[in-house]
C-alpha positions in Angstrom: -103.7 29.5 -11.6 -106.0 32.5 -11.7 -104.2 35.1 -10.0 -101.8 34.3 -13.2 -103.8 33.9 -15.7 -105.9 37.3 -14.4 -102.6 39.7 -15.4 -101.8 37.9 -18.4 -105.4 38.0 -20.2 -106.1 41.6 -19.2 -102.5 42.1 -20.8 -104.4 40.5 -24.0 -107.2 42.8 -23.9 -105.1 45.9 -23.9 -103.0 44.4 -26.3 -106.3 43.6 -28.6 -107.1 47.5 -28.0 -103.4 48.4 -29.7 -104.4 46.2 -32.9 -107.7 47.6 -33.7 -105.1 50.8 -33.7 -103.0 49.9 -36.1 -105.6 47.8 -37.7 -107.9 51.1 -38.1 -104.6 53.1 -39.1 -103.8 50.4 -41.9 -101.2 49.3 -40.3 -101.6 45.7 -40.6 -98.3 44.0 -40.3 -98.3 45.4 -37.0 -102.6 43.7 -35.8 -100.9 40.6 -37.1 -98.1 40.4 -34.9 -100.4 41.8 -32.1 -103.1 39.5 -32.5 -100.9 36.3 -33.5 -99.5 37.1 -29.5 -102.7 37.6 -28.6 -104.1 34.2 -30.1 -100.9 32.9 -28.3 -102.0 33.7 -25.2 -105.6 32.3 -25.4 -104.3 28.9 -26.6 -102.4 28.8 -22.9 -104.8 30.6 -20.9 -108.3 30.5 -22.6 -109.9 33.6 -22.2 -112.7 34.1 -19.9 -114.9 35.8 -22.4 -115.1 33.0 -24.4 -116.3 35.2 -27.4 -112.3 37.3 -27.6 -111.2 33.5 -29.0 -114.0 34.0 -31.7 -113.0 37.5 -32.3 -109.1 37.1 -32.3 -109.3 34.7 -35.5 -111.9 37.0 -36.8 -109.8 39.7 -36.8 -106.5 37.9 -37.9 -109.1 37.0 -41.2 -109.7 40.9 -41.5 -106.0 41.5 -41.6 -105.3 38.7 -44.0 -107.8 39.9 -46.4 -106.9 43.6 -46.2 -103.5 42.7 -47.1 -105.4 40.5 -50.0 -104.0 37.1 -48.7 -108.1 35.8 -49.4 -106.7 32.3 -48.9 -105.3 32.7 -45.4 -108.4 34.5 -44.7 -111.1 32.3 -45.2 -108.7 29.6 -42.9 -109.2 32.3 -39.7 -112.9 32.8 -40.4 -113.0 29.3 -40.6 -111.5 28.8 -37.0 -113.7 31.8 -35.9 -116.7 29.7 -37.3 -115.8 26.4 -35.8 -115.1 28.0 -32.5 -118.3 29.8 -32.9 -120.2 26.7 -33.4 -118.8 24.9 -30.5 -120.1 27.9 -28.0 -123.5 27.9 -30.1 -123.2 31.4 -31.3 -125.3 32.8 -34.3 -124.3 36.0 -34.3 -120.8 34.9 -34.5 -121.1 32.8 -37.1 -122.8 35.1 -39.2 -120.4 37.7 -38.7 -117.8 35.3 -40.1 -119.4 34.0 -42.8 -120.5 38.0 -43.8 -116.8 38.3 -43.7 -115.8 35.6 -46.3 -118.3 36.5 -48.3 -116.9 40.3 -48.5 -113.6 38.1 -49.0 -115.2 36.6 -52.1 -116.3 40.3 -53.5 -112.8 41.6 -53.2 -111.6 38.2 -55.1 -114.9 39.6 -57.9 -116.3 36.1 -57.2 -120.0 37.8 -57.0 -122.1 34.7 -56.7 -120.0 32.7 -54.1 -120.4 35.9 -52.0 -124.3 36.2 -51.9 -125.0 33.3 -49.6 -122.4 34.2 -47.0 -123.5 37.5 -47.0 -127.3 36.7 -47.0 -127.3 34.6 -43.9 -124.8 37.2 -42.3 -127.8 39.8 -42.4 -130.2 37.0 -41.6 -128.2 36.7 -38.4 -127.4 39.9 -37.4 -130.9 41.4 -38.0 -132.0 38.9 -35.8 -129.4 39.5 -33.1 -129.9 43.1 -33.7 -126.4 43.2 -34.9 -127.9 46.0 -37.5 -124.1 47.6 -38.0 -123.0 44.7 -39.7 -126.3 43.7 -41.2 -126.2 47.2 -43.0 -122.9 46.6 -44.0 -123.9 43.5 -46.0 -126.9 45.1 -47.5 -124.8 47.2 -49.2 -122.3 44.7 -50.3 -125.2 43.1 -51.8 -125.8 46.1 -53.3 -122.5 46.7 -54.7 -122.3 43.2 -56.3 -125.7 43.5 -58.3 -124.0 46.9 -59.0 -121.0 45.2 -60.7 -123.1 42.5 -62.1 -125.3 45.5 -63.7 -128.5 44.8 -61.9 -129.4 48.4 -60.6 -132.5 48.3 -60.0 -131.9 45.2 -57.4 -128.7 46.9 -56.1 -130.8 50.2 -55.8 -133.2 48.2 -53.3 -129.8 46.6 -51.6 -128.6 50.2 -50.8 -131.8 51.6 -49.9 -132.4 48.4 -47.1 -128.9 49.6 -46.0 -129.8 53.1 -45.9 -132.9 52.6 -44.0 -131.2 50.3 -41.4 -128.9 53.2 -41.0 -131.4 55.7 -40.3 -133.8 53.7 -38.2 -131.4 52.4 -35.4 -128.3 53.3 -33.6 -125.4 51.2 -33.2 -121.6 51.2 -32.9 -119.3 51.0 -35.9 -116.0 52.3 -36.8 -117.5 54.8 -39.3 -119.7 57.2 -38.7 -123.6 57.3 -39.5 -123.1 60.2 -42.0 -120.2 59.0 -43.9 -121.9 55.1 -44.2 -124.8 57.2 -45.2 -122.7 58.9 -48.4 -120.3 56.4 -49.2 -124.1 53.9 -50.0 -125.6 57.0 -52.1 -122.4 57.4 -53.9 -122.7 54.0 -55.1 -126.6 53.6 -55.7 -127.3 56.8 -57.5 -124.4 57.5 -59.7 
């Protein structure tokens, strides 16, 4: 059963590098169909990384909520939650929940976001997951932006910033531009 399973899950993984593609080039019908394959596979032959389950129905959320289906999205970071749980990892389940919480800013539904998004960074600073934990500072900051609480959001975006500068990590975006795109929106 290995030397099948063996082809057919590295075929995953090279198939999960061809939706983060499309997924980075906005094209998102094309992740979904990649990653619904993808989730297809694990459900037959469960990865050996136990963590790619986790991150397939993460992923399948992202797409859903780029493509502003907020509903379907919270049910895939639901499933990446609950599958998160059942391996005991944090840092997963933080990620999730920082996701549904950016799911809830998108929908303008400030207050349902700020607890999602403040145990993500509890999580992820403790995991030193600081990309995504500087993500959700400044999400924090842009809802007490839109709620008109500068002065709080001026502290979100300065955490953010200083996360930034203090540590290196991987993200899709690059140190500079994170570094604008949070001064654009705390000091206009």
């Amino acid at each position: 059963a290995d030397s099948l399973q063996s082809p057919i899950l590295e075929r995953a993984r090279y198939m999960d590098l061809l939706a983060r593609l499309h997924y980075r080039s906005e094209n998102y019908q094309k992740a979904l169909e990649i990653w619904s394959k993808i989730l297809q596979i694990y459900q037959t032959n469960p990865p050996s990384v136990k963590r790619d389950l986790i991150q397939v129905y993460n992923n399948l959320g992202l797409v859903k909520r780029a493509t502003k289906q907020f509903e379907e999205a919270e049910k895939f970071f639901q499933k990446s939650i609950q599958e998160a749980t059942s391996q005991r990892d944090s840092t997963w389940i933080a990620i999730a929940k920082g996701n549904i919480g950016i799911s809830y800013i998108k929908q303008k539904k400030y207050e349902m976001a700020i607890p999602y998004l403040e145990e993500d960074i509890k999580y992820c600073i403790k995991s030193l997951e600081l990309g995504n934990a500087s993500v959700s500072l400044g999400y924090l900051g842009d809802i007490y932006f839109a709620i008109q609480n500068t002065n709080k959001a001026k502290v979100y975006y300065d955490s953010s910033l200083n996360l930034i500068r203090d540590r290196r990590y991987w993200t899709i975006r690059s140190q500079p531009q994170m570094e604008m795109e949070i001064k654009e929106r705390a000091y206009k």
